[in-house]
C-alpha positions in Angstrom: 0.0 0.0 0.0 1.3 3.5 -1.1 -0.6 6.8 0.1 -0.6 9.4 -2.7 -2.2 13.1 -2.8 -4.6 13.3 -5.4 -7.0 16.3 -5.4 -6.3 17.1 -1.8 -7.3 13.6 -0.4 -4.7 11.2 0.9 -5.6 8.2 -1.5 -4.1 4.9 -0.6 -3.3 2.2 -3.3 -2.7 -1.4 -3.4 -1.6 -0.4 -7.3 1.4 1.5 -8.4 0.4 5.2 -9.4 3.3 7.0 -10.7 2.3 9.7 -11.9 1.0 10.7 -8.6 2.6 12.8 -6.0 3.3 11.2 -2.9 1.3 12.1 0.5 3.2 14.5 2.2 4.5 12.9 5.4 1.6 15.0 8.0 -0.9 12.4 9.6 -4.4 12.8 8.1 -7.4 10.0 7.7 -7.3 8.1 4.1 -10.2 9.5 1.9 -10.1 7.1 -0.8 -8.5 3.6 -0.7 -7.9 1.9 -4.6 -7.4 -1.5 -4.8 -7.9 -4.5 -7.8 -11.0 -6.6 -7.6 -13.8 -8.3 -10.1 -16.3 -5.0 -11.4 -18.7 -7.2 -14.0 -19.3 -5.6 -17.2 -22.5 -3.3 -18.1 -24.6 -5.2 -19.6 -26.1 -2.1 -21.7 -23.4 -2.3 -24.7 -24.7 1.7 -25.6 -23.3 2.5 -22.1 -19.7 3.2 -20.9 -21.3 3.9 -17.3 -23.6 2.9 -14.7 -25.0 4.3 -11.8 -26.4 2.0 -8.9 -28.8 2.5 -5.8 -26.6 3.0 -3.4 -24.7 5.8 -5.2 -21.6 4.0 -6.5 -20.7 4.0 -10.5 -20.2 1.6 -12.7 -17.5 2.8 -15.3 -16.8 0.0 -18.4 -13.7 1.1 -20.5 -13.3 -2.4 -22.2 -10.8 -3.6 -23.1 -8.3 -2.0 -20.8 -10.1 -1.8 -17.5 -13.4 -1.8 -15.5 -13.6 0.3 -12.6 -16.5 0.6 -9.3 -16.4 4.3 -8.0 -17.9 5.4 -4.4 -16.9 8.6 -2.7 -14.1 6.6 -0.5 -13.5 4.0 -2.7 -12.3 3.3 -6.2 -11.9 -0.5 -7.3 -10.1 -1.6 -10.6 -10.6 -4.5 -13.0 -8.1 -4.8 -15.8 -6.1 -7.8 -17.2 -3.6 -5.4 -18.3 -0.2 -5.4 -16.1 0.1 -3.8 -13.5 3.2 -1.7 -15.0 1.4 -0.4 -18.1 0.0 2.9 -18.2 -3.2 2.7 -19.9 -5.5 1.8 -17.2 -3.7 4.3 -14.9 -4.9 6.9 -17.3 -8.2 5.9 -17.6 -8.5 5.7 -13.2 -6.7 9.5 -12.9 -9.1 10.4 -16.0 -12.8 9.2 -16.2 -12.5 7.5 -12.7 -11.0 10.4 -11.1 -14.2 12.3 -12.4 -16.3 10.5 -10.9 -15.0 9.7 -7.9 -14.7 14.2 -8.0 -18.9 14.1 -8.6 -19.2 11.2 -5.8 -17.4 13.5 -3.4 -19.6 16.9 -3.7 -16.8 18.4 -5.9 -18.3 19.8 -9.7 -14.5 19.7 -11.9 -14.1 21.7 -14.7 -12.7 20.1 -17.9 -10.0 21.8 -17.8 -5.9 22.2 -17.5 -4.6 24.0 -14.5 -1.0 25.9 -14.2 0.4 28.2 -11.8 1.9 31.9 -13.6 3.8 33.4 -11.1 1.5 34.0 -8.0 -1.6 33.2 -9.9 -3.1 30.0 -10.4 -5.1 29.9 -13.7 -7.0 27.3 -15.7 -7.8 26.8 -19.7 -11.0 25.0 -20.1 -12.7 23.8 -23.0 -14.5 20.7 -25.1 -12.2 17.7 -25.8 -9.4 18.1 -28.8 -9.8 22.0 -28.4 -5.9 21.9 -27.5 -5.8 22.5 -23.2 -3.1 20.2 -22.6 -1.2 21.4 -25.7 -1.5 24.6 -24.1 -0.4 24.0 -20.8 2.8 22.2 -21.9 3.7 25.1 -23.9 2.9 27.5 -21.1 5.2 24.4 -19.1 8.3 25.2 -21.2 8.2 28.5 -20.0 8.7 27.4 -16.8 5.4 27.9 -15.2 4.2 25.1 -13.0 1.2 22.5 -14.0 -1.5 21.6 -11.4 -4.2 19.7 -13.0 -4.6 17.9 -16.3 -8.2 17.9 -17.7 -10.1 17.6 -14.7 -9.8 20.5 -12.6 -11.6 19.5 -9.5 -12.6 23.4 -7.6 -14.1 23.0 -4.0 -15.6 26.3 -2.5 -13.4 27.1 0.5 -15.8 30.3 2.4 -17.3 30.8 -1.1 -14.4 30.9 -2.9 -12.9 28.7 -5.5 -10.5 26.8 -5.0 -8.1 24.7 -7.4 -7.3 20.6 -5.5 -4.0 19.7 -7.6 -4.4 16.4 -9.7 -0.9 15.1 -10.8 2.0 16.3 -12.2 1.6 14.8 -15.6 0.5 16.1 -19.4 -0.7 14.0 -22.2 -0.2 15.1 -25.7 -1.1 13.3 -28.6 1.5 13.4 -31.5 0.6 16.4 -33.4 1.1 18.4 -30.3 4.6 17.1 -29.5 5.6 18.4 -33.0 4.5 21.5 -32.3 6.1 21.9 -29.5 9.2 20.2 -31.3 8.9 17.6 -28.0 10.9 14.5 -29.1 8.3 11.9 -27.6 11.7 9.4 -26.6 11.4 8.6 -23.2 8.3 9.6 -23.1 4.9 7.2 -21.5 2.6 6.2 -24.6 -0.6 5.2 -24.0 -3.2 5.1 -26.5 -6.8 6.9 -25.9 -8.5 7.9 -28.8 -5.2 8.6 -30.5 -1.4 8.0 -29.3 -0.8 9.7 -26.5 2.4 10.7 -24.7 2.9 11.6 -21.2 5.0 14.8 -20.4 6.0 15.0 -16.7 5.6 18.3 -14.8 8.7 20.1 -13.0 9.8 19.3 -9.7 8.0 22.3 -8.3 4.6 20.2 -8.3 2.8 21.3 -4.9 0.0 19.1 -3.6 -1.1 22.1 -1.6 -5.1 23.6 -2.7 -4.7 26.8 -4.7 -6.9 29.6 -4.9 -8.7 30.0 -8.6 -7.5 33.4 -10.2 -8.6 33.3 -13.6 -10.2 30.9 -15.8 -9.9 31.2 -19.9 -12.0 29.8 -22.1 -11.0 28.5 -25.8 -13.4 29.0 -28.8 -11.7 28.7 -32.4 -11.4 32.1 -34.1 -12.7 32.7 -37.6 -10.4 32.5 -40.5 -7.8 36.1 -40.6 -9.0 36.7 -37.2 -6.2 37.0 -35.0 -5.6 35.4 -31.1 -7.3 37.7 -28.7 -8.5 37.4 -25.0 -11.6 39.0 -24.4 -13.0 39.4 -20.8 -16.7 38.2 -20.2 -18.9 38.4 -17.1 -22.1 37.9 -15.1 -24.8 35.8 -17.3 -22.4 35.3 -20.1 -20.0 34.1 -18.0 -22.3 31.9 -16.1 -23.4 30.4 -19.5 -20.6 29.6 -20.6 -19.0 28.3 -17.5 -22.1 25.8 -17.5 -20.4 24.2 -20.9 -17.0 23.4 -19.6 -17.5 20.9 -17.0 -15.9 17.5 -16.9 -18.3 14.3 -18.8 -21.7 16.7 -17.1 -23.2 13.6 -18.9 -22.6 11.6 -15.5 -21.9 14.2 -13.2 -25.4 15.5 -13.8 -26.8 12.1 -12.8 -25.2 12.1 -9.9 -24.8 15.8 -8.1 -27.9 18.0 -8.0 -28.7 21.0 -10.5 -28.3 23.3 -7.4 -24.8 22.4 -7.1 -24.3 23.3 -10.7 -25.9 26.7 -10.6 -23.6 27.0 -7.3 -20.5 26.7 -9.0 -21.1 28.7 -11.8 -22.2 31.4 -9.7 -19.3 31.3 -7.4 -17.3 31.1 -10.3 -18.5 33.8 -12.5 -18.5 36.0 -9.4 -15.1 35.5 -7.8 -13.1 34.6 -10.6 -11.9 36.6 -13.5 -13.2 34.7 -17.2 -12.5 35.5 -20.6 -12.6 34.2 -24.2 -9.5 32.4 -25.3 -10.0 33.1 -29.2 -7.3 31.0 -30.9 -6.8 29.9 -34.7 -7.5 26.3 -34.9 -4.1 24.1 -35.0 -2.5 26.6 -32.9 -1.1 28.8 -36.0 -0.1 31.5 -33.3 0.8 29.4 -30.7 3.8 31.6 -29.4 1.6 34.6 -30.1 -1.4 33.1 -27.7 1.0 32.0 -24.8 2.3 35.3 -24.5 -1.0 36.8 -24.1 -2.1 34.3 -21.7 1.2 35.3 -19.3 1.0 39.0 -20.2 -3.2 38.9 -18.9 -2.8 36.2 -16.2 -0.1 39.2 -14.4 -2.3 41.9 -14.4 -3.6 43.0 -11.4 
């Protein structure tokens, strides 16, 4: 058994989770204990999950792994080793999203990084280019908090970022342009091959107050990248399109915890558009205007 921080909570683990940080040494109850045991298949062939009566999820990614969420308990089916990454990415992915709905927390589906003093977070749709993003905004030596799921718990009303791991994945188009040889690197496959980048040294489990949250939409063709601030009910709509597979989590937390986040969110935190070509044509150009914004006081 090994105790790793993930989102705040000391999670224990009868698997091997390397890309998690380890729990700091302080004494704390476990919140979440992971270990391997039969989880039978949906039956439902047009589902991927399930929910049951007594709260817990049933979560079919076959053929690399099955996996039974509750809030303080995650349990993992796969006949892949135990070494190999891919159903390690699917529990700090899909399972970690749940297991985020099962414990009161609404994530947002996106990338977290901290710019100096500021902790900000690029959300968006899947294959809208977050993680791509983040690891170019990781080159320049800013620090990466969350991947994807950016679980936010309300500390006195305000939001709050629970680090994930300090791990990236980038499919191969992104590596190129970021001229990342992927040698060395973990591949796993998800939709498409994926590579995991690793996250500096500076990774701090520690929760993080939300500063500014940026939100990507493809710019027309000749339009040029651009942030553009947003607030109130535009804010709050579009906050309400960015959280993590709300396909589940809406089965499973109640609308008023929805219209609670979004409202905390769009009143404590700074939003804006993230208008960026599609392919990242201007991706040194965008970067810099993320850093230049996220700085301003």
């Amino acid at each position: 058994m090994i105790d790793y921080s993930i989102c705040g909570w000391r999670v224990r683990s009868e698997l091997p989770l390397p890309e998690a940080a380890p729990w700091p040494d302080h004494d704390r109850p476990v919140d979440v204990q992971i270990g391997a045991a039969p989880v039978p298949a949906i039956s439902n062939k047009n589902r991927y999950f399930q929910t049951t009566q007594d709260g817990q999820v049933f979560l079919d990614l076959s053929p690399v792994a099955r996996f039974l969420v509750a809030p303080n308990n995650i349990l993992v089916d796969t006949s892949y080793p135990l070494e190999a990454p891919d159903w390690r990415v699917r529990l700090l992915g899909p399972a970690l999203g749940l297991l985020c709905y099962l414990r009161g927390i609404v994530p947002l589906h996106a990338c977290s990084l901290r710019i100096g003093t500021r902790t900000i977070a690029i959300a968006g749709q899947s294959c809208t280019g977050k993680s791509t993003l983040a690891a170019a905004l990781m080159r320049r030596n800013h620090v990466l908090v969350t991947d994807d799921i950016c679980a936010i718990a309300l500390h006195d009303g305000r939001p709050t970022v629970l680090p994930s791991f300090p791990a990236v994945k980038l499919p191969t188009d992104s590596l190129n342009t970021l001229d990342i040889n992927p040698n060395g690197l973990v591949h796993v496959w998800l939709d498409v091959d994926k590579f995991l980048l690793p996250g500096s040294d500076s990774f701090d489990p520690k929760p993080l107050p939300l500063n500014t949250i940026y939100l990507i939409e493809d710019a027309s063709e000749g339009y040029q990248p651009a942030i553009i601030p947003i607030s109130g009910a535009d804010a709050f709509e579009r906050l309400n399109e960015v959280y993590y597979r709300d396909n589940i989590g809406r089965l499973i937390r109640p609308a008023t915890d929805w219209f609670a986040m979004a409202t905390q969110l769009a009143h404590y935190v700074t939003v804006r558009r993230l208008v960026r070509r599609p392919c990242f044509a201007f991706l040194k150009e965008l970067v810099e205007l993320i850093e230049a914004d996220a700085t301003v006081d």
